[in-house]
C-alpha positions, 0 to 999 in steps of 0.5 A: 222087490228090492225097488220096493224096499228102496221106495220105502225107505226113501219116503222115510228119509222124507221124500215124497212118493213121487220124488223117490220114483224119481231118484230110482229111476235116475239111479238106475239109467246111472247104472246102466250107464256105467255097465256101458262104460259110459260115465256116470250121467249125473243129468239124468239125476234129477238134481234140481227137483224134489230130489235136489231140495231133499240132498241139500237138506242133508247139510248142517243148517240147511232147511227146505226154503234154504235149499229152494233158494240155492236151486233157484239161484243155481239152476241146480244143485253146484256139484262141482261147487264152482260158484264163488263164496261171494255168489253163495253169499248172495243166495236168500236167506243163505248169510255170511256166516252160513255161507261159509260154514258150508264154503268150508264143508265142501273144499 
């Protein structure tokens, strides 16, 4: 029931149907995980696909083709944020200047 609900509420936030069975049954292998005391396994969650696009539309002034591009130049979403300043510089459509506003947001 409460599976039901989450799916629901994730397809209001914007994301497809499809992309929130996704996110669910990543969270929950996360979770199984955890109760197994192994760390969470962020590769399980699909951190590239349609979730991804939808998680960095989450940050100011990033837009779907935005956030393609950052999945297409990053392979996925830089958790770790390891790329340089220079590197997000260089993702299409990204800009100086957004670019850093986001550099700033994630330090």
């Amino acid at each position: 029931m409460a599976e039901g609900k989450a799916l629901v509420v994730l397809m209001e936030l914007g994301m497809t149907g499809e992309e929130a069975a996704e996110f669910i049954e990543g969270v929950k292998r996360g979770l199984k995980a955890r109760r197994e005391g192994r760390g969470w396994p962020w590769d399980e969650v699909n951190l590239w696909g349609g979730f991804g696009r939808f998680l960095l539309q989450g940050f100011p002034n990033i837009g779907p083709t935005l956030a393609s591009s950052i999945l297409e130049r990053f392979g996925k979403i830089p958790l770790s944020w390891n790329c340089t300043l220079d590197e997000l510089k260089t993702v299409p459509g990204m800009g100086e200047r957004r670019a850093e506003a986001l550099w700033k947001l994630l330090k």
